[in-house]
N, C-alpha and C positions, 0 to 999 in steps of 0.2 A: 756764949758761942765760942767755940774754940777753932782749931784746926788755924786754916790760913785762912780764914775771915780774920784771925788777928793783923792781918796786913791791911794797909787802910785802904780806901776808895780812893781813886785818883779825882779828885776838883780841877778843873781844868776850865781854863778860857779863850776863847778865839777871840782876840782882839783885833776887832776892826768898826769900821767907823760904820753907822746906818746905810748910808749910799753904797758901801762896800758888795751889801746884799744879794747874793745873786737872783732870789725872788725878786728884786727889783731892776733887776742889771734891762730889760725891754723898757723901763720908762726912765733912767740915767744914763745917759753919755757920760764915756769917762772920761772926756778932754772937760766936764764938766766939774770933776770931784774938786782942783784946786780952790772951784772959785763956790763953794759949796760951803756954811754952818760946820766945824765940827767939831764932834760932842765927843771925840775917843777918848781925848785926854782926863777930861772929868769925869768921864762915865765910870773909867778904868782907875779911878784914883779914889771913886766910892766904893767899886770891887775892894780894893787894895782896902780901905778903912774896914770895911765890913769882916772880912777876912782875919784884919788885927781882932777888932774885938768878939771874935770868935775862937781866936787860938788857931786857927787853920794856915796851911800854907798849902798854894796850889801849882799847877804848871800852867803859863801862858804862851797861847801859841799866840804868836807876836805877827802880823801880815807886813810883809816887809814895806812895801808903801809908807804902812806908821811907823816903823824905825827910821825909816828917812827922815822925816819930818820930823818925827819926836824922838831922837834918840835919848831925851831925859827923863823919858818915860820906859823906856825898857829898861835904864839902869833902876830908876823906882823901883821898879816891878822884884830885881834883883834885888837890890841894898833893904827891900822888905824880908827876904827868904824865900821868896819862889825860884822855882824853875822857870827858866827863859826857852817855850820853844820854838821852831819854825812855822809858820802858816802859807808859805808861800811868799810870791812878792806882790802879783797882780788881782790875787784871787780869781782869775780865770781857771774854768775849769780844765781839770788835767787832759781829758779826753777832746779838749776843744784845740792844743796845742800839739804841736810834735814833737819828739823826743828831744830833738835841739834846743828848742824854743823852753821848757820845760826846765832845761838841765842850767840854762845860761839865768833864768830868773831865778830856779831854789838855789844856785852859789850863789849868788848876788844878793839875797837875801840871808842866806847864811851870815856871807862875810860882816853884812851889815849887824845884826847882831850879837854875833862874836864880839868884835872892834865895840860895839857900846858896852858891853858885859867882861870882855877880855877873860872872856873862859869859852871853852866849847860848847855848842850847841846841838844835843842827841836826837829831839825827838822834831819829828812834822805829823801835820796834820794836813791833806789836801784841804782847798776850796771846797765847799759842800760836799762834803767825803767822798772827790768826785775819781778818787783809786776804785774803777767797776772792774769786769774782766775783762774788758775791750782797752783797759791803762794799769794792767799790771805791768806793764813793761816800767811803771815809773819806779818801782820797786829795787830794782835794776840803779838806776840813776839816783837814788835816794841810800843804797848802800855805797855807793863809789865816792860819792860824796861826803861819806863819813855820822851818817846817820846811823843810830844802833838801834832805833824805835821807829815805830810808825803808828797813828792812830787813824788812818782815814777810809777802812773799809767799816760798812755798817750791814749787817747780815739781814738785811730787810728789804720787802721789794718796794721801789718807790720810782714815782714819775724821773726823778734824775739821779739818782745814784743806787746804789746798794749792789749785793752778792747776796742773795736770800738765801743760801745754801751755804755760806759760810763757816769757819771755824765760830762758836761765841766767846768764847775763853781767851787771854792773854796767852798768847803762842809765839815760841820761836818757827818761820816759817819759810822753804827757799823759795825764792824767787825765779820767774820764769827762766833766768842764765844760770842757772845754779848758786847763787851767794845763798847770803843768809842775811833774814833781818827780824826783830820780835816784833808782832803785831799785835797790838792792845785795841780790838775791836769795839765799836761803840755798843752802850750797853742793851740787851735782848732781855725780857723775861719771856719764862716757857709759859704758854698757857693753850692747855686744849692740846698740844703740839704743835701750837701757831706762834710766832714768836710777835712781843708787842715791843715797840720801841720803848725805851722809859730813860733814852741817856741823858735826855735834858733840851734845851732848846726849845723850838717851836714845841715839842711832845711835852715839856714841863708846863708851859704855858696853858697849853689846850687843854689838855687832860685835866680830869679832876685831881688834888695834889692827894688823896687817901689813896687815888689809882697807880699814881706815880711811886708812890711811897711804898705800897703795896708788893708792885715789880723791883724794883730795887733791893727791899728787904729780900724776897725771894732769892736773888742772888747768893746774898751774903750766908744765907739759912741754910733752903737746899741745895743750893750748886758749891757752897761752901769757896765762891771768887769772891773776890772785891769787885765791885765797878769801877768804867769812868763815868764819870760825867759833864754833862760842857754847856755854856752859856754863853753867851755875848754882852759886851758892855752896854749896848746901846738897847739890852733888853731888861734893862734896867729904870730906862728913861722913857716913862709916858709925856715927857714934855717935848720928844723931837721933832723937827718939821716933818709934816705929811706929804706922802707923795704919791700923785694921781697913778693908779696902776688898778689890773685885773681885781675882780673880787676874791679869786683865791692867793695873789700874791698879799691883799690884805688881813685876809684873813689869817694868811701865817704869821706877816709881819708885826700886826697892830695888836692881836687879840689879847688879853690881861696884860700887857703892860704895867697898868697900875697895879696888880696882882705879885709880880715877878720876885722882886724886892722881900715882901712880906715869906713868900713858901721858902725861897733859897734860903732865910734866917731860921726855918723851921726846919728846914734839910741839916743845915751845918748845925742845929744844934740835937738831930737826932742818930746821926750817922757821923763816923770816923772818917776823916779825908786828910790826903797828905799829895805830895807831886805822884809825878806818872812816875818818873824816874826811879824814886826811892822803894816806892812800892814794888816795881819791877824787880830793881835788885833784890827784895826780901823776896820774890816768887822766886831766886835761882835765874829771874832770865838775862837779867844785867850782869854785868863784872860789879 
């Protein structure tokens, strides 16, 4: 394959803890997370192994919460070769917050970051890709900021987030005030002219992994893009504590767990991956 499929797939991680979840956020209180099990540090520290003995290096979008606590974990993350990004602070959803409330958590999470890594922080990712069209304004506040990237629109229609009309491609794109900021939208394949999720996550999980793999390659083939793609540490670990909730916040949360592990080492070792960052800049959208 040639063209700019030579540019690699972006690997990417939201790290946050189980509890973190917003499928579960109805059966956790968060004046409860301190006093809560938690598994981020280790989960995130077998990403990081697994990644050595693959040759891969990725971008972690870091939820500022765990930089608090673990600020020896985001230099980790760094002193390996990855990219260090934003996740937020709270993981509340954007649209659940106002534009203050918003602005005062992503710098506050920012800073924290920076100060553990002492280099700049480019890229965010919302809470559950929760930038819809009713919180593009955050856009706005995530260039002022000093953000050059964003990953948290997902061109799909779902109970809580997406723009199912969306751009699918890594684009530079202006924001409702006029700025500008690139968006590396989560990844779509075409099928039918329907578009299937396949960025990873709950969809990696569920899906059969030849279906996953399937949509993915399609990218790199026909549409001749790289992807991203995203995971969580804690979907890594079928040993985490269970927590009483609806049947379908289980069903997203729990299903192959012990599955996770095994397809991602079968991902990285069939497909090129590198940061969001670097990738970017070889598409022209970065400096």
């Amino acid at each position: 394959m040639g063209g700019v499929v030579n540019v690699p797939n972006a690997m990417t991680v939201d790290v946050e803890d189980y509890f973190h979840v917003s499928a579960l956020a109805p059966s956790i209180e968060r004046a409860s997370w301190d006093t809560r099990e938690s598994r981020v540090v280790q989960n995130t520290h077998r990403l990081l192994e697994l990644f050595g003995q693959c040759g891969v290096r990725g971008t972690f979008f870091v939820l500022g919460w765990v930089a608090e606590r673990h600020a020896h974990l985001v230099k980790d993350i760094a002193q390996a070769g990855h990219e260090v990004a934003c996740h937020g602070f709270s993981h509340r959803l954007v649209y659940e917050q106002s534009p203050q409330e918003f602005r005062e958590e992503t710098l506050r999470s920012k800073r924290l970051l920076e100060d553990a890594i002492g280099a700049p922080v480019l890229g965010y990712r919302a809470a559950s890709y929760s930038i819809v069209r009713r919180s593009l304004w955050a856009l706005d506040i995530l260039a002022d900021a000093g953000f050059a990237y964003d990953s948290s629109i997902f061109p799909v229609h779902h109970d809580r987030y997406g723009i199912a009309d969306a751009e699918r491609n890594p684009h530079r794109m202006a924001t409702p005030g006029g700025r500008s900021i690139v968006e590396w939208p989560l990844a779509t394949a075409s099928v039918c002219g329907l578009r299937l999720p396949v960025a990873g996550g709950g969809y990696f999980r569920l899906l059969p992994y030849a279906l996953s793999r399937w949509g993915l390659a399609s990218i790199n083939r026909r549409d001749q893009r790289p992807f991203i793609f995203y995971l969580h540490p804690w979907e890594i670990d079928p040993g985490q504590p269970r927590v009483r909730a609806s049947w379908l916040s289980r069903l997203r949360h729990y299903t192959n767990l012990d599955k996770c592990e095994a397809r991602l080492r079968r991902l990285l070792a069939e497909f090129r991956f590198g940061p969001a960052r670097e990738s970017l800049a070889q598409l022209g959208l970065l400096a």
